[in-house]
PyMOL Python script that loads the backbone (N, CA, C, O; Angstrom):
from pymol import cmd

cmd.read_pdbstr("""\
ATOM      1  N   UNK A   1      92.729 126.367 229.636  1.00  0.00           N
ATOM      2  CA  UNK A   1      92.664 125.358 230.677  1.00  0.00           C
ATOM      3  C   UNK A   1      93.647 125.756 231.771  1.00  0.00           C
ATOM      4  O   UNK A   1      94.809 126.019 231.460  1.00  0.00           O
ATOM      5  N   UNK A   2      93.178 125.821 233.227  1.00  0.00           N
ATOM      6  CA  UNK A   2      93.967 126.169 234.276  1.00  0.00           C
ATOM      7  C   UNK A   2      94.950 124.669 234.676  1.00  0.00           C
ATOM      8  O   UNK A   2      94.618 123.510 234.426  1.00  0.00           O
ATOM      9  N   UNK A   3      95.812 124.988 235.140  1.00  0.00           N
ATOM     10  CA  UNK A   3      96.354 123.943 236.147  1.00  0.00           C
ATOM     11  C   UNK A   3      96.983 123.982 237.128  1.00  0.00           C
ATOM     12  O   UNK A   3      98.067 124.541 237.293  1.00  0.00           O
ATOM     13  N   UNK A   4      96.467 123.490 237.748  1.00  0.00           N
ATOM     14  CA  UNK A   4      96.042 123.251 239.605  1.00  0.00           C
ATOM     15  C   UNK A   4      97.519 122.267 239.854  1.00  0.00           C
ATOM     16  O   UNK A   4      97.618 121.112 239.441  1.00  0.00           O
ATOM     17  N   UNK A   5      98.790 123.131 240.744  1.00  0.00           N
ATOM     18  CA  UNK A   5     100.261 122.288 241.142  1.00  0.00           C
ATOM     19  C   UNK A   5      99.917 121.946 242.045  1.00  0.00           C
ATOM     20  O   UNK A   5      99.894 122.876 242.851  1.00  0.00           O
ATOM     21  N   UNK A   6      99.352 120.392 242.748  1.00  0.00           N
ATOM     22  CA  UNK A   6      99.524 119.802 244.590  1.00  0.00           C
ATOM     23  C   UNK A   6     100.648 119.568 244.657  1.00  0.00           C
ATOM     24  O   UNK A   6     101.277 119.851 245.676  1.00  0.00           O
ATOM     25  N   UNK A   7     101.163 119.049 243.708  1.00  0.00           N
ATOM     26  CA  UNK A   7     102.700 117.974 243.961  1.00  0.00           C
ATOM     27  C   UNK A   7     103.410 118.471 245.078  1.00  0.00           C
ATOM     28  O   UNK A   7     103.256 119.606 245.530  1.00  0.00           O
ATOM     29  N   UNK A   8     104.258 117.540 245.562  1.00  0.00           N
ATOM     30  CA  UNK A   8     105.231 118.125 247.039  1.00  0.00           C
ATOM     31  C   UNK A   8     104.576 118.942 247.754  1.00  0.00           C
ATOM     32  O   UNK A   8     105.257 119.683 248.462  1.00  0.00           O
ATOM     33  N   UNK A   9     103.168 119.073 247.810  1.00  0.00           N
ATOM     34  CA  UNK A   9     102.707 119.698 249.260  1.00  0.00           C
ATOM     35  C   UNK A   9     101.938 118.665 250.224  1.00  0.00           C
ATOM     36  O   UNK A   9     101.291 117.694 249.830  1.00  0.00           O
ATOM     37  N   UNK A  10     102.092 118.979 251.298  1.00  0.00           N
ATOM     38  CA  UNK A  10     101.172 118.325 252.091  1.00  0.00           C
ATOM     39  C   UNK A  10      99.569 117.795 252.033  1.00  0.00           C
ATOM     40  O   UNK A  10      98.671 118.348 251.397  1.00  0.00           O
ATOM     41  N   UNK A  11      99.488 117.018 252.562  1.00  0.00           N
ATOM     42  CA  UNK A  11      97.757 116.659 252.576  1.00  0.00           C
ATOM     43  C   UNK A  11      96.720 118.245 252.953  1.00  0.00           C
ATOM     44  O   UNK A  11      95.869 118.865 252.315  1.00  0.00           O
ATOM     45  N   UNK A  12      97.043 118.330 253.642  1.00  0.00           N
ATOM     46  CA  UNK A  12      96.192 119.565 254.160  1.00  0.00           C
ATOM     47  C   UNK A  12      96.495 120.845 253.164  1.00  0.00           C
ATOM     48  O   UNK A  12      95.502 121.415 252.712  1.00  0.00           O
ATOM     49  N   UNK A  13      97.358 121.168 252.918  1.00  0.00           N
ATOM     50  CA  UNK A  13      97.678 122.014 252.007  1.00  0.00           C
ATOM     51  C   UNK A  13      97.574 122.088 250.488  1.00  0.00           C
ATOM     52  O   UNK A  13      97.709 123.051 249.733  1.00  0.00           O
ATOM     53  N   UNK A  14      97.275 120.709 250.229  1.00  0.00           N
ATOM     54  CA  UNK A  14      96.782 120.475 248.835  1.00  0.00           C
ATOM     55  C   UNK A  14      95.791 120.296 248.971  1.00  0.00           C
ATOM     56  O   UNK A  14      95.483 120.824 247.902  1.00  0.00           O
ATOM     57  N   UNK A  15      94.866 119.991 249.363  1.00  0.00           N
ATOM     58  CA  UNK A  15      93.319 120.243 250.183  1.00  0.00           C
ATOM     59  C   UNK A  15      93.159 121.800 249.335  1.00  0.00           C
ATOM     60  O   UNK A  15      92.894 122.142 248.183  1.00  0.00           O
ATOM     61  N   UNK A  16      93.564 122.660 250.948  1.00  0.00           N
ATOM     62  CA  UNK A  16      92.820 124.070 250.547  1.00  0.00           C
ATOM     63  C   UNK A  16      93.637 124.709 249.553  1.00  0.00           C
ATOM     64  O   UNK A  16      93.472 125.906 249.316  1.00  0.00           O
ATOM     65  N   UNK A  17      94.436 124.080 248.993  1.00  0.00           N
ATOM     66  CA  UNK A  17      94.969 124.621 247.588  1.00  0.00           C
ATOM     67  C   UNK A  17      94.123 124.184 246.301  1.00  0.00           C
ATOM     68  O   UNK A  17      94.090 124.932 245.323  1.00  0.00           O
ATOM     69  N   UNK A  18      93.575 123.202 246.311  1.00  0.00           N
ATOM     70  CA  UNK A  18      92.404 122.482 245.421  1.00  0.00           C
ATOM     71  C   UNK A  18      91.393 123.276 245.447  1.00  0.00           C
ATOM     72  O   UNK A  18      91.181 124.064 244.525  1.00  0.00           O
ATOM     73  N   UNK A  19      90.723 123.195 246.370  1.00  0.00           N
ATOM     74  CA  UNK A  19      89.342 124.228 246.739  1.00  0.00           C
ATOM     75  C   UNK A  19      89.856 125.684 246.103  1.00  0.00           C
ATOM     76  O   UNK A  19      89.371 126.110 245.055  1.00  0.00           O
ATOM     77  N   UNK A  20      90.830 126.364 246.801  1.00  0.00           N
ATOM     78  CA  UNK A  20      90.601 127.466 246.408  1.00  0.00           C
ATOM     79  C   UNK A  20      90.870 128.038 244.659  1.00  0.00           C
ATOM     80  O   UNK A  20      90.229 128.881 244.031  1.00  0.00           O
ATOM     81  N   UNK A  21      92.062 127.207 244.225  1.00  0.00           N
ATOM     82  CA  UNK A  21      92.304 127.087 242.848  1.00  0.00           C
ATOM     83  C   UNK A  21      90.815 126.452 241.847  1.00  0.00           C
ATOM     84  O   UNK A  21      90.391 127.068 240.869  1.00  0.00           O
ATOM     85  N   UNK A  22      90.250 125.234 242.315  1.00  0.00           N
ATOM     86  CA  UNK A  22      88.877 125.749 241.373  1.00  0.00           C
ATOM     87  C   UNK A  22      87.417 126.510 241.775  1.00  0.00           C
ATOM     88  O   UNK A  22      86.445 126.601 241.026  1.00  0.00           O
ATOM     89  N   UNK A  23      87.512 126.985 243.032  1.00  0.00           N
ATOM     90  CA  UNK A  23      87.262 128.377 242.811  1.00  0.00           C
ATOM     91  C   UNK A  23      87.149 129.084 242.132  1.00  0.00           C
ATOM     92  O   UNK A  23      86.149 129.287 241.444  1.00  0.00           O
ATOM     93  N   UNK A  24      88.390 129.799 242.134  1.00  0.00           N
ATOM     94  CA  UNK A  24      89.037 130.362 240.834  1.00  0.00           C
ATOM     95  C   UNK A  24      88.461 129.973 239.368  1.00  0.00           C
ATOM     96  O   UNK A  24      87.539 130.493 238.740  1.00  0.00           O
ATOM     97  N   UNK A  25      89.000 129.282 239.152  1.00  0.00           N
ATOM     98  CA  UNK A  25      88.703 128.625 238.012  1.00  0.00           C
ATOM     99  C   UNK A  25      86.913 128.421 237.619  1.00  0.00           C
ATOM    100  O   UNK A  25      86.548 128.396 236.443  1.00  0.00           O
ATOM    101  N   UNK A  26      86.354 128.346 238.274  1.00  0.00           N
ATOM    102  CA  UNK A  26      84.580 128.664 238.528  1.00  0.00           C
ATOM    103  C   UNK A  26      84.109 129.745 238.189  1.00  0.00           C
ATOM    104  O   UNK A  26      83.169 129.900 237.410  1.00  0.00           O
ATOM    105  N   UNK A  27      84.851 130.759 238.861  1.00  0.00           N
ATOM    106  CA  UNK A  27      84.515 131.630 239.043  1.00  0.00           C
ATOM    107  C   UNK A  27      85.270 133.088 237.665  1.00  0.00           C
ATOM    108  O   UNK A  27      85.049 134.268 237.390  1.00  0.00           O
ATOM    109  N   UNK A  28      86.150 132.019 237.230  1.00  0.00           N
ATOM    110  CA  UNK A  28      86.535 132.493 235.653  1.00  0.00           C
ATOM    111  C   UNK A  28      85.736 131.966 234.836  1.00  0.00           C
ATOM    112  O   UNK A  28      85.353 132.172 233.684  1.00  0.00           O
ATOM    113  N   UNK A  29      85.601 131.422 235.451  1.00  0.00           N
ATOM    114  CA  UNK A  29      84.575 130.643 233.469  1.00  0.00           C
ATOM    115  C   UNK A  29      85.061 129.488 232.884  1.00  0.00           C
ATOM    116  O   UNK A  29      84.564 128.852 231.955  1.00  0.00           O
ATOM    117  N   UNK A  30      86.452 129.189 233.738  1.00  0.00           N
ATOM    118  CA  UNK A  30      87.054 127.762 233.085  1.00  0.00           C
ATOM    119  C   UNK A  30      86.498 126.741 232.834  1.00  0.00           C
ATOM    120  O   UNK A  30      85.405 126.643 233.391  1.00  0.00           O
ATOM    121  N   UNK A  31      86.804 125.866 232.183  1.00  0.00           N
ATOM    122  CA  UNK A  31      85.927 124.985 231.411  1.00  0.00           C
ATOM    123  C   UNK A  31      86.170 123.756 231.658  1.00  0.00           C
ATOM    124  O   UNK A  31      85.317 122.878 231.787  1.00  0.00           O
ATOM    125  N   UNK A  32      87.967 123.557 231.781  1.00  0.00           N
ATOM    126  CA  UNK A  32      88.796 122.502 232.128  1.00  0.00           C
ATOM    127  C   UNK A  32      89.695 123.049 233.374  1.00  0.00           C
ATOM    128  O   UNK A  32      90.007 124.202 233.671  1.00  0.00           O
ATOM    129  N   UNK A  33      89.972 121.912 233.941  1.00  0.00           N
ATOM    130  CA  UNK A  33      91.565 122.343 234.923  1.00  0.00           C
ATOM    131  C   UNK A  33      92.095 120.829 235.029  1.00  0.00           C
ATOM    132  O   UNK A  33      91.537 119.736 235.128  1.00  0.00           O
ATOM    133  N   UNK A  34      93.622 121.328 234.952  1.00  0.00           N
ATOM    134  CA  UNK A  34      94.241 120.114 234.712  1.00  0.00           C
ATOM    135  C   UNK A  34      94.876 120.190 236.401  1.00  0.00           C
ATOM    136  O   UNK A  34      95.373 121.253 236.774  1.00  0.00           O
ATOM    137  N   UNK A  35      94.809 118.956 237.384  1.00  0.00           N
ATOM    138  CA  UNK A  35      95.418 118.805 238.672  1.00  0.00           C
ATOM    139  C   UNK A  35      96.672 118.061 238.411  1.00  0.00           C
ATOM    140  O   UNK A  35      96.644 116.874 238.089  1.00  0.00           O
ATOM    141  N   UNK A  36      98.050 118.899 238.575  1.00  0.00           N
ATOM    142  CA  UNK A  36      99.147 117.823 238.889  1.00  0.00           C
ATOM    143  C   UNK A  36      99.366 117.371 240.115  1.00  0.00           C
ATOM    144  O   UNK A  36      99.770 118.098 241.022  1.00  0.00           O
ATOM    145  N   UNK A  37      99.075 115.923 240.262  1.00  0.00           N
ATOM    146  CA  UNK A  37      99.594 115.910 241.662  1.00  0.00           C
ATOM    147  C   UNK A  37     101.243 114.916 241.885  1.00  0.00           C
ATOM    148  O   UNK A  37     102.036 114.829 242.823  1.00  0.00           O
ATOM    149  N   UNK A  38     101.193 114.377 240.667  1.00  0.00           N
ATOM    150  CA  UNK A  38     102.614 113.182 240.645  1.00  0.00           C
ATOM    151  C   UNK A  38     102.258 112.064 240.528  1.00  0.00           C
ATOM    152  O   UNK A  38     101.212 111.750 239.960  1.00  0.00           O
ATOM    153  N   UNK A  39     102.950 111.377 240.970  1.00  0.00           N
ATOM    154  CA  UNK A  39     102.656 109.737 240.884  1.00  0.00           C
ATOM    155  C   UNK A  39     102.765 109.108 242.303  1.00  0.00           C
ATOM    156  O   UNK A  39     101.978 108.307 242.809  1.00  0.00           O
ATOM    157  N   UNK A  40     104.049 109.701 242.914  1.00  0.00           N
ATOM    158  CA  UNK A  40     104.001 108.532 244.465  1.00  0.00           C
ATOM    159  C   UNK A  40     103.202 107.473 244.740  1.00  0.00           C
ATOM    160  O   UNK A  40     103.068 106.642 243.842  1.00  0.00           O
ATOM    161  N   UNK A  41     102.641 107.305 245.769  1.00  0.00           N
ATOM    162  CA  UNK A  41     102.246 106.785 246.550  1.00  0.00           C
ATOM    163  C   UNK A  41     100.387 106.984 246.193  1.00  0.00           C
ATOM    164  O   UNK A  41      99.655 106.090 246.617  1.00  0.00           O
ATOM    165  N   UNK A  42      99.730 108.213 245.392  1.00  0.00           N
ATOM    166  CA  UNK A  42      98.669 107.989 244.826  1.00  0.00           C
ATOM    167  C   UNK A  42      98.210 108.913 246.334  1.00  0.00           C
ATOM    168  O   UNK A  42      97.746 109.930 245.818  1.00  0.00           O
ATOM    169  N   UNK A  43      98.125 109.052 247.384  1.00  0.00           N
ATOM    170  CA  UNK A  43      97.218 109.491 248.033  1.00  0.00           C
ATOM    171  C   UNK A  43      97.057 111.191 247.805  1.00  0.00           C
ATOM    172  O   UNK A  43      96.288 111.722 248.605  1.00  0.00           O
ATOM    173  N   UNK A  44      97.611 111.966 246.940  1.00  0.00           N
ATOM    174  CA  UNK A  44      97.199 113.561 246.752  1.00  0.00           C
ATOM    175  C   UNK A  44      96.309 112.925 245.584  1.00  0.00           C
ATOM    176  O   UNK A  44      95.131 113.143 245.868  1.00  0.00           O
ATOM    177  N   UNK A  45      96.466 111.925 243.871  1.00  0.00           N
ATOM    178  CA  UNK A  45      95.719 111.742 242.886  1.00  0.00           C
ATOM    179  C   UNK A  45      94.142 111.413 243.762  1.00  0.00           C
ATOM    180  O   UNK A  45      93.180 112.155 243.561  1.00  0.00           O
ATOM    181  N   UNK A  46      94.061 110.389 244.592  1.00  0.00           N
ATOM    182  CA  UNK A  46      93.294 110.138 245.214  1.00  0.00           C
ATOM    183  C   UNK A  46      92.381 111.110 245.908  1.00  0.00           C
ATOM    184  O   UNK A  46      91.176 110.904 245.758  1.00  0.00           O
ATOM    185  N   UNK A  47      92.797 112.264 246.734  1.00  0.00           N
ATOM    186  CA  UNK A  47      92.406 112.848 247.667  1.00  0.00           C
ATOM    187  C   UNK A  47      91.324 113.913 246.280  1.00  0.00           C
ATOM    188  O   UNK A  47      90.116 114.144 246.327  1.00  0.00           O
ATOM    189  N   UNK A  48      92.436 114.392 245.083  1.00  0.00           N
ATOM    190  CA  UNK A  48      91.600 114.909 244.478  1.00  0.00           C
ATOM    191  C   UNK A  48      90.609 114.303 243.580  1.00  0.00           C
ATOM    192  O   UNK A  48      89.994 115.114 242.888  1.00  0.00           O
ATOM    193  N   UNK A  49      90.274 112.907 243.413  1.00  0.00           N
ATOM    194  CA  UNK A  49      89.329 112.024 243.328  1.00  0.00           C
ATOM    195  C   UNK A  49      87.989 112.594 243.926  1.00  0.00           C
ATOM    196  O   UNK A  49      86.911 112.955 243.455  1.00  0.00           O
ATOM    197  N   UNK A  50      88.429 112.527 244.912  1.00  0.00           N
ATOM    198  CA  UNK A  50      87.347 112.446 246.278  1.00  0.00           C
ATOM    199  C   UNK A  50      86.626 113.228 246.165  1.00  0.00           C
ATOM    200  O   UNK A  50      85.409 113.187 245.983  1.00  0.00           O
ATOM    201  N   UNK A  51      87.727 114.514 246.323  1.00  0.00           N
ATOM    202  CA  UNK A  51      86.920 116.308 246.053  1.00  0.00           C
ATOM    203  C   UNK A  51      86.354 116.300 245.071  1.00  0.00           C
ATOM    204  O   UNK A  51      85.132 116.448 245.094  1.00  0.00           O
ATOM    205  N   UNK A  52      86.975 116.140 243.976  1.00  0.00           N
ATOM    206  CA  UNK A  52      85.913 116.199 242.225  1.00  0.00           C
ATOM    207  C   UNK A  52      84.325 115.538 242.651  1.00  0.00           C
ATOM    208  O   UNK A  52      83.174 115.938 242.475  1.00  0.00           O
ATOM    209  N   UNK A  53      85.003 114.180 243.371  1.00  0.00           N
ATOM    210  CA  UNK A  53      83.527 113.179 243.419  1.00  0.00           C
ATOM    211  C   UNK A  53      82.057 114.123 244.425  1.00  0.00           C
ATOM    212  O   UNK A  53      80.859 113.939 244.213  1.00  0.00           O
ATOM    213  N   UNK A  54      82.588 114.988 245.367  1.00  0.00           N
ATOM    214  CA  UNK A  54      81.723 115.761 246.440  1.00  0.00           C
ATOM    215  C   UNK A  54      80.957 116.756 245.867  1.00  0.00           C
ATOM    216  O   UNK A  54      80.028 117.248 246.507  1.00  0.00           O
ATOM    217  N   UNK A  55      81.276 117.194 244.514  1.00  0.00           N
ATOM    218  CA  UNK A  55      81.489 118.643 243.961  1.00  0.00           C
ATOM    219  C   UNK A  55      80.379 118.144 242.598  1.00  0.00           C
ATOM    220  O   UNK A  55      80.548 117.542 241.538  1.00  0.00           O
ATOM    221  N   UNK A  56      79.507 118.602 243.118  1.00  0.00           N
ATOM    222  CA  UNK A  56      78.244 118.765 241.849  1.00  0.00           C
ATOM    223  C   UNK A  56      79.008 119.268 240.565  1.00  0.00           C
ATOM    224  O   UNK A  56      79.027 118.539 239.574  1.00  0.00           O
ATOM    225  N   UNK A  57      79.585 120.388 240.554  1.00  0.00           N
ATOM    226  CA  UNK A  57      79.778 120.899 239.265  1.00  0.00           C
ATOM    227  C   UNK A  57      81.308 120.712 238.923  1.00  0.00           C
ATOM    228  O   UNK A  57      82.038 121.472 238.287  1.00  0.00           O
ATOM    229  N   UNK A  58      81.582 119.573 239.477  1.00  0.00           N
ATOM    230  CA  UNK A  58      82.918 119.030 238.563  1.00  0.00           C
ATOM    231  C   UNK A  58      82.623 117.728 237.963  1.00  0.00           C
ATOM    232  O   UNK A  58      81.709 117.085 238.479  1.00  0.00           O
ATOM    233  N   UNK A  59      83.371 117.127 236.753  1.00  0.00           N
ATOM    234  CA  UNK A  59      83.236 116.148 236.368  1.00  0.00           C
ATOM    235  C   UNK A  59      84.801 114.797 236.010  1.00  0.00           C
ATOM    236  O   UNK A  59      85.308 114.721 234.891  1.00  0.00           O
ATOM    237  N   UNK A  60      85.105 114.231 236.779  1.00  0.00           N
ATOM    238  CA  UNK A  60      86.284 113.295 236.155  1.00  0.00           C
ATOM    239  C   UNK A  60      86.498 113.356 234.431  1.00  0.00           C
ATOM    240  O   UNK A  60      85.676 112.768 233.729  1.00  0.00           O
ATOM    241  N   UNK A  61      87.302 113.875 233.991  1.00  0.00           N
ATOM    242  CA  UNK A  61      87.301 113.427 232.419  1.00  0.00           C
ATOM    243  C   UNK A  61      88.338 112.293 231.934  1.00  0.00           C
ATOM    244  O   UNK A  61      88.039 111.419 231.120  1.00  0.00           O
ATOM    245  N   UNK A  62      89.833 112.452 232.661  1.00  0.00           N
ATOM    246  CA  UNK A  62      90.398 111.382 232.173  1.00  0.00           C
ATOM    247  C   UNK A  62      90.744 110.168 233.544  1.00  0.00           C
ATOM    248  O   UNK A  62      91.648 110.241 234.377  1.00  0.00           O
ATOM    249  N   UNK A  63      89.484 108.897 233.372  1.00  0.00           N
ATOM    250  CA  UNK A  63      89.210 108.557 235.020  1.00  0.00           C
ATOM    251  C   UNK A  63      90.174 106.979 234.948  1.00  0.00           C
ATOM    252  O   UNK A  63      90.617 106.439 235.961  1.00  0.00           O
ATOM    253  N   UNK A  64      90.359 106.424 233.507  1.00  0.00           N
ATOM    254  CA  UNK A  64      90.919 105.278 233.398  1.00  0.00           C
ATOM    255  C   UNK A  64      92.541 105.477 233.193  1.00  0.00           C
ATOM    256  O   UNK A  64      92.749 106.144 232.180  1.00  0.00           O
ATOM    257  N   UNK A  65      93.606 105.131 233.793  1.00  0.00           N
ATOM    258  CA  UNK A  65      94.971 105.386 234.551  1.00  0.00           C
ATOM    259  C   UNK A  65      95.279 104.272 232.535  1.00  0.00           C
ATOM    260  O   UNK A  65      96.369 103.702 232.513  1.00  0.00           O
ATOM    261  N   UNK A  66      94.983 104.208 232.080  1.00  0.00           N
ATOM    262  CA  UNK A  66      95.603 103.508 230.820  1.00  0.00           C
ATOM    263  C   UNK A  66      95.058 104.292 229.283  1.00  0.00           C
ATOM    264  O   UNK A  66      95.332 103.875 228.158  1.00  0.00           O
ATOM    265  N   UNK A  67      94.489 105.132 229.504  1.00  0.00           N
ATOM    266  CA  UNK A  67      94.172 106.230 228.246  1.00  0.00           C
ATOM    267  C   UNK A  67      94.376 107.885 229.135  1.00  0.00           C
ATOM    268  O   UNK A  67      93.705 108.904 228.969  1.00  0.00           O
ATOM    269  N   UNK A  68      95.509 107.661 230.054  1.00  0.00           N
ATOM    270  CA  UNK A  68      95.673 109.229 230.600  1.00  0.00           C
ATOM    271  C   UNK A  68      96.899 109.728 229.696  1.00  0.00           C
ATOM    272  O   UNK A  68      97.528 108.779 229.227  1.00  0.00           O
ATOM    273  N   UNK A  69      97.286 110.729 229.414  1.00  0.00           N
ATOM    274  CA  UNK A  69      98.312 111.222 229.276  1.00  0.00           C
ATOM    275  C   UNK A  69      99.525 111.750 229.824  1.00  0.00           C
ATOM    276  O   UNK A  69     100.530 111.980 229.151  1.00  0.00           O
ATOM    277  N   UNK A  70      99.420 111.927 230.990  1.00  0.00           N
ATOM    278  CA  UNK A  70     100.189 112.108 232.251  1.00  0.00           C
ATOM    279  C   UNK A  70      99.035 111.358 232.882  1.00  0.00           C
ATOM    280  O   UNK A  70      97.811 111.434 232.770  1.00  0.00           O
ATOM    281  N   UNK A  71     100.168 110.333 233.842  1.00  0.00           N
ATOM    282  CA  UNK A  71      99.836 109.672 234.958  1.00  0.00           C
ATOM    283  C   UNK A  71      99.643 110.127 236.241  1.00  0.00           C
ATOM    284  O   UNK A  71      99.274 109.511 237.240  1.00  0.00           O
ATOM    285  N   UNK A  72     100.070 111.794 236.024  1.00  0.00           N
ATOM    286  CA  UNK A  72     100.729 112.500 237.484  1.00  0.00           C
ATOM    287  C   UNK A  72      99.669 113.738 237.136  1.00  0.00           C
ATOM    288  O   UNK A  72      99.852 114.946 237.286  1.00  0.00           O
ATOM    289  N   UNK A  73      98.750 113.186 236.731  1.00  0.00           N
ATOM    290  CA  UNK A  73      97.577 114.301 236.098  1.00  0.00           C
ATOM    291  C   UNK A  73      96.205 114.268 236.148  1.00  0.00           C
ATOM    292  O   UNK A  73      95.594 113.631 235.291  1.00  0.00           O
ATOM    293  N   UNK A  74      95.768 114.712 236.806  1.00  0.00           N
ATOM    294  CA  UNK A  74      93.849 113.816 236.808  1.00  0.00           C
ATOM    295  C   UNK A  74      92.775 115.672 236.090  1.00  0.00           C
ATOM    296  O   UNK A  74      92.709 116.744 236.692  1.00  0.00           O
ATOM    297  N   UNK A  75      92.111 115.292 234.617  1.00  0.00           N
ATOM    298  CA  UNK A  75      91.421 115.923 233.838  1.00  0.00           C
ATOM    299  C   UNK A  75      90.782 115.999 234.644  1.00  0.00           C
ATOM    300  O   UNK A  75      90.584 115.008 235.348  1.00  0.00           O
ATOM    301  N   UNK A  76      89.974 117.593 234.992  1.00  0.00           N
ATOM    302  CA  UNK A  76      88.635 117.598 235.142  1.00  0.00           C
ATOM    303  C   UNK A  76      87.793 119.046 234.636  1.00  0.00           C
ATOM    304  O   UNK A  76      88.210 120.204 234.636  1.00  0.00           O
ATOM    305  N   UNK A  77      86.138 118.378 234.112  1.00  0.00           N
ATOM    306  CA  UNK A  77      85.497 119.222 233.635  1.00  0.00           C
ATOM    307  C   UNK A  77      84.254 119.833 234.264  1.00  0.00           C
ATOM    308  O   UNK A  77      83.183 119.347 234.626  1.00  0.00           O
ATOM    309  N   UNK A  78      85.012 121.685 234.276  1.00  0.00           N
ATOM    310  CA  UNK A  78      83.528 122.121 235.196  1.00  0.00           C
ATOM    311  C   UNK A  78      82.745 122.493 234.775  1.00  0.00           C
ATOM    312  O   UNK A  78      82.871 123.413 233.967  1.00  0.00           O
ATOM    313  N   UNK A  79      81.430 121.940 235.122  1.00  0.00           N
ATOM    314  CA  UNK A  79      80.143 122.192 234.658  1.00  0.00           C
ATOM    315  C   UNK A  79      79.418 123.248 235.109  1.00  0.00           C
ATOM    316  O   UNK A  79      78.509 123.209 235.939  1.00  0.00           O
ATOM    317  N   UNK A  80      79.858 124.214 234.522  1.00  0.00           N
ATOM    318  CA  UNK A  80      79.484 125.740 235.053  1.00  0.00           C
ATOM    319  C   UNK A  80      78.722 126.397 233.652  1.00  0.00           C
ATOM    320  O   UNK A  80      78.701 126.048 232.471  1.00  0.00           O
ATOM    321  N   UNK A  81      78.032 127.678 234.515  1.00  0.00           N
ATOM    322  CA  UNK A  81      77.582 128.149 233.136  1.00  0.00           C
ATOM    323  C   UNK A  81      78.773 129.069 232.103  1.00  0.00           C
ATOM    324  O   UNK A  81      79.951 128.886 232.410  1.00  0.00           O
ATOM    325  N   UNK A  82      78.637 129.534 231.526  1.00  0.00           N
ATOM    326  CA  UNK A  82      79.564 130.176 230.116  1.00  0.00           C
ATOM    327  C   UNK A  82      80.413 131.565 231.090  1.00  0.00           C
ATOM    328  O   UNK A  82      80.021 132.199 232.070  1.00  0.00           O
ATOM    329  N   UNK A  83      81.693 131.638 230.295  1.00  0.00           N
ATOM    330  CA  UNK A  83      82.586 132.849 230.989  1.00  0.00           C
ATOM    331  C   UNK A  83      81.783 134.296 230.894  1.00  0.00           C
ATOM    332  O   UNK A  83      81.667 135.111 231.809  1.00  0.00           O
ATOM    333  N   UNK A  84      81.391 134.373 229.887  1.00  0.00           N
ATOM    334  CA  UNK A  84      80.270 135.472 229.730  1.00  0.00           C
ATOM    335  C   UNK A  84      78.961 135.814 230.640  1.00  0.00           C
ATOM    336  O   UNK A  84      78.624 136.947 230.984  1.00  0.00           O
ATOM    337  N   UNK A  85      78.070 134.180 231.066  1.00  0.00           N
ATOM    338  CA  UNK A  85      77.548 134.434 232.114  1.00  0.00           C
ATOM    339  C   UNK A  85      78.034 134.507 233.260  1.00  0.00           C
ATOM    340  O   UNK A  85      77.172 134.392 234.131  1.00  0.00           O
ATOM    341  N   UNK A  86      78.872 134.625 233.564  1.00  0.00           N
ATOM    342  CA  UNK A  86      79.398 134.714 234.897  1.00  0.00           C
ATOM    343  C   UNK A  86      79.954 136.183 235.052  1.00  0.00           C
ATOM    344  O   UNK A  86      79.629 136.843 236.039  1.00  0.00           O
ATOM    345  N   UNK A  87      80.788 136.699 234.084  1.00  0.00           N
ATOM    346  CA  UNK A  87      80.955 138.303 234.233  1.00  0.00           C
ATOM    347  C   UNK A  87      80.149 139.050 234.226  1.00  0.00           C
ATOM    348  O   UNK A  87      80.326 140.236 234.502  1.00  0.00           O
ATOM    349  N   UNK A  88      78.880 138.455 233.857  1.00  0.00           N
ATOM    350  CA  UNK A  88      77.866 139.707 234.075  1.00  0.00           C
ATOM    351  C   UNK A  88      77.735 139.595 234.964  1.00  0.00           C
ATOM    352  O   UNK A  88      78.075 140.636 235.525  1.00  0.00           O
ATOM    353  N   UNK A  89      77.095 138.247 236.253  1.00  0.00           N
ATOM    354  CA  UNK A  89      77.233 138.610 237.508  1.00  0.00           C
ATOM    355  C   UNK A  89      78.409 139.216 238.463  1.00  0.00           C
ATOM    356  O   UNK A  89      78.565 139.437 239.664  1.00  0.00           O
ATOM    357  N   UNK A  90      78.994 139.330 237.504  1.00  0.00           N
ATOM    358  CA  UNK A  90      80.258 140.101 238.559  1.00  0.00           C
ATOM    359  C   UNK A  90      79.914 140.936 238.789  1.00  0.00           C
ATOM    360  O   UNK A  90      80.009 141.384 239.932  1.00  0.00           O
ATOM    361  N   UNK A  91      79.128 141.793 237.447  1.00  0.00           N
ATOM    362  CA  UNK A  91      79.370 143.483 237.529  1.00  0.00           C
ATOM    363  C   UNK A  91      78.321 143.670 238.454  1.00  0.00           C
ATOM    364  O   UNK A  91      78.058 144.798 238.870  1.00  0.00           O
TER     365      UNK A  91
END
""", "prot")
cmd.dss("prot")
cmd.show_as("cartoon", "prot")
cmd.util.cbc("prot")
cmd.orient("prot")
């Protein structure tokens, strides 16, 4: 399982740090990625809400804030095909 650090960055910068980190993670074969973003004020947990919600092949896994394990943490599962199919299209 990858995990994706926003915390202490900016809006915009945790943006294209999101995108490009599950990318990545897509494009490995990952299965899970865990997003830290903190607790504050909620608008980075939020923002990556949003993105998961736009994104066909992601899924919210831990979406209720009272069965999370970190609060400063939002689960998500990508619905991609297998790490194996994907390295073959690499080659």
């Amino acid at each position: 399982m990858r995990t994706i650090y926003i915390r202490k960055l900016r809006f915009e910068e945790a943006r294209t740090k999101l995108e490009r980190e599950i990318h990545d993670a897509f494009m490995d074969g990952e299965t899970y990625v865990e997003i830290l973003h903190g607790i504050g004020e909620g608008i980075l947990r939020q923002m990556a809400i949003d993105y998961v919600a736009t994104c066909g092949f992601l899924k919210l896994v831990e979406s209720d804030p009272m069965f999370r394990k970190n609060p400063g943490a939002t689960l998500v599962e990508i619905l991609a095909p297998s790490k194996e199919y994907i390295n073959r299209l690499k080659v």
